[in-house]
Phi, psi and omega in degrees: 000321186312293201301330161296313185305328182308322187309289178291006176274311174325307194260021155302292183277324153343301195302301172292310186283326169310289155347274162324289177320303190312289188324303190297293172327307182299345182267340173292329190296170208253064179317319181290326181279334159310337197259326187286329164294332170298334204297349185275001175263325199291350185298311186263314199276125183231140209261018182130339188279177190275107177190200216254033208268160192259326181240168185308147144340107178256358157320118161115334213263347165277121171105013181276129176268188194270202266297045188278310177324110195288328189290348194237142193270099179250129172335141169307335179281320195292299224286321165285002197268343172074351176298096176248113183327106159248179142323256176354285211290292204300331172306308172293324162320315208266347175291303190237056184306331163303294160313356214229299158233119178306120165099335167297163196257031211256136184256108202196123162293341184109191196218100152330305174281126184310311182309287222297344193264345178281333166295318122018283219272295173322310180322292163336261200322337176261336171228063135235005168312000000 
């Protein structure tokens, strides 16, 4: 019993440091080379204008939980996934959206490079306010 709890105290701070780091980077990151990167999400995606988009509103979406948006039909995995949009969570995501959550519809290979994902992120979090 000892050894689960540890366990799990364990992947607690893991979890928490992870975060944090995820955080500290996004503060470090390039919003502005983040906002010329967003154009490959503006393809599905809209920060708030009015249009035709294939994927959800992301105005709005860091502390937002996931498949939450009632105007948009999001996968049975996003709508189950308990995931609510951070630093931490939107970096695994924008790396590996399969991986991250299995089975969501967003058809998107991911963004490999970390910077580019920190930038990104960065963007986000100032115009998606």
């Amino acid at each position: 019993m000892s050894r689960l709890v540890v366990g799990s105290w364990w992947l607690v701070v893991a979890a928490a440091a992870l975060a944090v780091a995820s955080v500290a980077r996004v503060q470090a990151a390039d919003p502005d080379n983040g906002k010329k990167l967003f154009d490959q999400c503006a393809a599905c995606h809209s920060l708030g204008e009015p249009g035709d988009f294939e994927g959800p509103m992301l105005k709005g979406v860091i502390g937002r939980k996931a498949g939450s948006l009632e105007e948009y039909r999001y996968s049975a995995a996003m709508k189950r996934s308990g995931v609510t949009w951070d630093a931490a969570s939107l970096d695994k995501y924008v790396a590996d959206p399969q991986a991250f959550i299995p089975g969501n519809r967003m058809a998107f290979a991911g963004i490999a490079d970390q910077s580019q994902r920190d930038d990104l992120i960065a963007y986000l979090a100032v115009a998606s306010k």
